[in-house]
N, C-alpha and C positions, 0 to 999 in steps of 0.2 A: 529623338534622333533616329533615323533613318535606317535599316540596315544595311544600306552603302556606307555610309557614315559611320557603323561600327564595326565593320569589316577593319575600318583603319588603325583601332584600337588593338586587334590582335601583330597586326604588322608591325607597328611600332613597338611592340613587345618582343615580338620576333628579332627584328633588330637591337633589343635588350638583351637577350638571349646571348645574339650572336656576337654582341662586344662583350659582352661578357666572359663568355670561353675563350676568343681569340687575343684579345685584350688583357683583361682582367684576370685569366687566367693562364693563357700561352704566354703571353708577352711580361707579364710581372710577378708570376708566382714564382718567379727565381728569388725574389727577395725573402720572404718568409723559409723557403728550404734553404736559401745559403747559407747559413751559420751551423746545418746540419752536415749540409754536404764539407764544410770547413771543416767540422769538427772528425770526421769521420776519414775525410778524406787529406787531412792536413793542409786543405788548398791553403795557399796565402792570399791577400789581397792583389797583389797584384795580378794573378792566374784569374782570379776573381773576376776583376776589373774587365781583364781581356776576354771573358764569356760573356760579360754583359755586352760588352762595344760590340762582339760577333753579334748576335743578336739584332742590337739595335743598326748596325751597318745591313744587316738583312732588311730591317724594318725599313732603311731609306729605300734601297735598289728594289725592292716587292712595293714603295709609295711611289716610284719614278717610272716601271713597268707599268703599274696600273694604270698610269695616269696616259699612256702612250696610245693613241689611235688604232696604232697597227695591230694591236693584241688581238688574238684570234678567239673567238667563241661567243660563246654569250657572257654577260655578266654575273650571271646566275651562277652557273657554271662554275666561272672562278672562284666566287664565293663559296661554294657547296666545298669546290676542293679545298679552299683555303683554311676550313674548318677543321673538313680530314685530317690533312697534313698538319697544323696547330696537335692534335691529339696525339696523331704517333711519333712526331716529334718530341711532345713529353713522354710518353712511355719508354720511349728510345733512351731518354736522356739516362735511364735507370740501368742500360744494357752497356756501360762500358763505366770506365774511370781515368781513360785517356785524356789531354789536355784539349789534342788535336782532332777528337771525334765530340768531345764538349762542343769546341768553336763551332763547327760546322753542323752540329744540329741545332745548333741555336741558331745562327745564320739562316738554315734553310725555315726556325720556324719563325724568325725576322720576318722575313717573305709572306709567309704565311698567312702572317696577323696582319700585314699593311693587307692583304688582296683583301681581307675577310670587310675591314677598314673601309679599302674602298670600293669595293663591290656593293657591303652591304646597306650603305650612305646610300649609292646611286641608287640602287634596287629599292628603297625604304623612304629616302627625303626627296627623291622626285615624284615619286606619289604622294605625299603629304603635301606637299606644294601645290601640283596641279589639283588636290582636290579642297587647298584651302584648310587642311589643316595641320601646319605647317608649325605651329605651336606644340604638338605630337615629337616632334622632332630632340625636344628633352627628354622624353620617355626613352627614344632608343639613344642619344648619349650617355643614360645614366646606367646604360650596359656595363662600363667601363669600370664604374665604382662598385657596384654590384658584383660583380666578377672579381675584384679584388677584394670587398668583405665574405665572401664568401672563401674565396681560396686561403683567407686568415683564418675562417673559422675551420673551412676544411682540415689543413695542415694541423691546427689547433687542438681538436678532436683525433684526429690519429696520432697526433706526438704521447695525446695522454694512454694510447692501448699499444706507444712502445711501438711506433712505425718507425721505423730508419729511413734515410733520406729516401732510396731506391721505391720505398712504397707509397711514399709522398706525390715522386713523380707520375708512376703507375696511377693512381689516385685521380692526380690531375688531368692525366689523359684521360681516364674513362667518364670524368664529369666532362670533360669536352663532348664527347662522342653521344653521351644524353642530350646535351644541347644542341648539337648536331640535327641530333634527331626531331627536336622540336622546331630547330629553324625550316628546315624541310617542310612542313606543315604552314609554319606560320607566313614564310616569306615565300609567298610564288614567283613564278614567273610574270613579267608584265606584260600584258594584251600588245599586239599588236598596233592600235591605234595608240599608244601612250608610247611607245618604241618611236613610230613615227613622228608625234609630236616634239619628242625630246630633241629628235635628229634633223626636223627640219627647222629649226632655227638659222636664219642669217648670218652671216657674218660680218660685223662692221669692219670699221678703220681702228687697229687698235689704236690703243695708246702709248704714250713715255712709259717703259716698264720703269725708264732709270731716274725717275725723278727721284728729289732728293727726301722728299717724303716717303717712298718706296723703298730704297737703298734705309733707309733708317728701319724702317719696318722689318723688311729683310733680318739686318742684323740684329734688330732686336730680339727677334724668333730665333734667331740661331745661339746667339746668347739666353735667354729661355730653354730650348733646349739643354744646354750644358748645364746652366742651375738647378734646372728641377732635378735630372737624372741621376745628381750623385746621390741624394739621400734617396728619392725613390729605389736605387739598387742598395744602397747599404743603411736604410733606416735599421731593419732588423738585426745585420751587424754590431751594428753599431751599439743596440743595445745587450747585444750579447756581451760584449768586451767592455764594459762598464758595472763592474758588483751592484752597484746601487741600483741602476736599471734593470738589471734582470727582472726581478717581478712585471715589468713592465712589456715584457720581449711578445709575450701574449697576446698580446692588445694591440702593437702600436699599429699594426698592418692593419686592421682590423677598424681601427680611428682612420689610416688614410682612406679605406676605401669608401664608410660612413659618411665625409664628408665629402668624397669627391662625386656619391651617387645623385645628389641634387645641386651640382654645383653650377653645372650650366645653366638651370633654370633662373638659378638665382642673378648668378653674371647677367645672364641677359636683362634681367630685370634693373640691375647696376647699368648696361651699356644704353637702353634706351633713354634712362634721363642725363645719364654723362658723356654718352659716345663711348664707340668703342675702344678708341684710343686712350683715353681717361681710363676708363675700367680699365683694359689691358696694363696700364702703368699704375696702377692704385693694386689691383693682384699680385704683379710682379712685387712691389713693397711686403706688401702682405705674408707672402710666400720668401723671400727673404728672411724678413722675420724668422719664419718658422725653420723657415733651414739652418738657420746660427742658431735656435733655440736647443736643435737636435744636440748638439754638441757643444756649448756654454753652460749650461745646467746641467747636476745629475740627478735633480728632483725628477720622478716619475710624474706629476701632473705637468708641468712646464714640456718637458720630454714628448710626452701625448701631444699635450699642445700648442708644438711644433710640428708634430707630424702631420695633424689633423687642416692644421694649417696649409701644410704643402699639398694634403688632399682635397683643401674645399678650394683650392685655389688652379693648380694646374690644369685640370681639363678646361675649367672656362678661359684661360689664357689662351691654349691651345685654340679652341672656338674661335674667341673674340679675334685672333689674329687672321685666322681665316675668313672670319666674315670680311673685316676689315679690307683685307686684300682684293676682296672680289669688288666690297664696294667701289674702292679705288679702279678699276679695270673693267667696272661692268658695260660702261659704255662701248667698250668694243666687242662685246660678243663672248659667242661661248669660247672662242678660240683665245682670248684676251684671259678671260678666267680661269681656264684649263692651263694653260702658260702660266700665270702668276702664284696657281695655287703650289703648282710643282715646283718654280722657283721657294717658294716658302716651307715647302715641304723639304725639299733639299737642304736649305738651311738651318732647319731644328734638327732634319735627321743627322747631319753633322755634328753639333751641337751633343746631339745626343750621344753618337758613334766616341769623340774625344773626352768628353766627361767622367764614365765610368774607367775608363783607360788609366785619363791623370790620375784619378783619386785611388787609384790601385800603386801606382808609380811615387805618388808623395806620402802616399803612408807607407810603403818601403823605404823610405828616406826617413819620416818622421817617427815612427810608430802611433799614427795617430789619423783621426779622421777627420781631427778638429782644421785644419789647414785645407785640406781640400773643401772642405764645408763652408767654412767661412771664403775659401774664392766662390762659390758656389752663389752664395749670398751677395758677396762684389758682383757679378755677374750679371745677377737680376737687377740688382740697383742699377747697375748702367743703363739696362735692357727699357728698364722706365723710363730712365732720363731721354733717350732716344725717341722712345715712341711719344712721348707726352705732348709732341708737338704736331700739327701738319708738317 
């Protein structure tokens, strides 16, 4: 191997890093400290619910910004910021106990984490591509699960030396800001010539965005969306408020992020001999599964896995729908791609923004998580049925 060729190896690391912290830890380490900050702070589910939607309603409007031509600077750039702000966004969260200063940092670090998302894709998978090694391209999606077993064990380790919620999040912003530091190294700026090439692609004719294979895909994503996000925000809850699970409250985070750190590699390994659209609706089953497991049993290994389930499965869903999409569209160009990804991205981010919301709203109603869980579950089964077909 070449050492151009190994250059690529730290990049994609780099971009492991960087989903890591903005992802894996900005964006989902709410789950692991919510039953602290509940316990502490008396939140109910429903206040819950509505700091997770803020968040992820950031997460759409920072995927829909990104994704806009007109955004001003470099890519780099945003990225670099998006990381910052990911960090003192968490530290922040430790500096009040307002409902209304909760939404709106999580909101802004919503934002945050889509730019870090999609800066650091474009910055990272368009150089793995033009240089051919585009299979690399696992390495830095498995940021996301990484970032998330880690911020299990983080939290984990500090709950046992009697950290309270506030130093949980301080915690997590300052392993942002080490990651930070190492993307800065890892992920450069791109040359000139590789700027140029990106940009001077053609534009075709695009295509039917509305076809009825599109529209189904669409929806499917956006239903995905809603499925995954209830238990992804209230797995750790959820074990909290269950006597028999508690031994288990430790770990479960911990099992999502384990399996969701090599899950793309494997999906894809599923999508090339079944299609995308097959894998994509054979995971959403899967993941189903494991979301009605979360809440039908109170065995701690079933419990596990289910969660683990929901972790080896949702990133590659997420993937395979986007690959999917672009397939469908690629023939018109980048302007065709860039359009359809946003429409799809819209859709989950939806998906995502009403999910944690409901399941706040119907366990004020029920006392229970088992009803938002189990639609959660209906959800994803449609979501298959939908997509299982051209």
């Amino acid at each position: 191997m070449s050492t151009t060729e190994r250059s690529f190896v730290p990049l994609a690391f780099g971009g492991l890093l960087s989903l890591a912290a903005a992802m894996g830890i900005g964006r989902f380490v709410y789950t692991p400290i919510l039953p602290f900050m509940s316990d502490a702070l008396h939140l109910p589910p429903d206040e819950a619910g509505m700091i997770a939607s803020a968040n992820f309603l950031g997460y759409l409007a920072g995927a829909l910004a990104g994704a806009a031509k007109s955004l001003p600077g470099s890519p780099r750039r945003w990225f670099l910021a998006g990381l910052l702000v990911s960090a003192l966004t968490s530290g922040a969260m430790a500096m009040t106990t307002a409902l209304p200063a909760f939404l709106a940092i999580r909101f802004i670090s919503g934002i945050a984490s889509a730019f870090v998302l999609v800066f650091s894709t474009t910055l990272v998978l368009e150089r793995l591509n033009a240089a051919g090694r585009g299979g690399l391209s696992a390495l830095h999606f498995a940021g996301v699960g990484c970032g998330i077993a880690f911020s299990a064990v983080l939290i984990a380790a500090l709950v046992q030396f009697s950290a309270d919620w506030r130093a949980l999040w301080l915690a997590s912003g300052a392993a942002t800001l080490v990651f930070l530091a190492a993307a800065i190294f890892l992920v450069p700026a791109p040359d000139h010539k590789s700027q140029a090439a990106a940009g001077g692609a053609p534009s075709r004719k695009q295509p039917n965005v509305l076809s009825g294979s599109l529209i189904r895909l669409v929806a499917a994503y956006g239903l995905f969306g809603f499925g995954y996000v209830i238990t992804a925000t209230f797995v750790s809850a959820i074990a909290r408020s269950e006597q028999a699970l508690q031994s288990s409250e430790q770990f479960v985070w911990l099992a999502v992020g384990l399996c969701a750190a090599p899950s793309i590699y494997l999906w894809n390994k599923v999508a090339a001999r079944t299609g995308a659209r097959r894998a994509f609706a054979l995971a959403c089953v899967l993941e189903a599964g494991g979301v009605a497991l979360t809440v039908l049993s109170t065995a701690p290994l079933l419990f596990l896995l289910g969660a683990g389930l929901l972790g080896g499965t949702f990133m590659g869903i997420t993937a395979l729908g986007l690959m999917e999409g672009r397939r469908q569209v690629d023939a018109g160009g980048p302007d065709a791609v860039r359009q359809m990804l946003a429409i799809l991205t819209a859709s989950f981010g939806l998906g995502q923004v009403v999910g944690p919301w409901f399941a706040g709203e119907l366990h004020a109603i029920t006392g229970s998580f088992a009803a938002p869980s189990l639609s959660a579950a209906a959800a994803l089964l449609v979501a298959a049925a939908l997509v299982i077909r051209e």
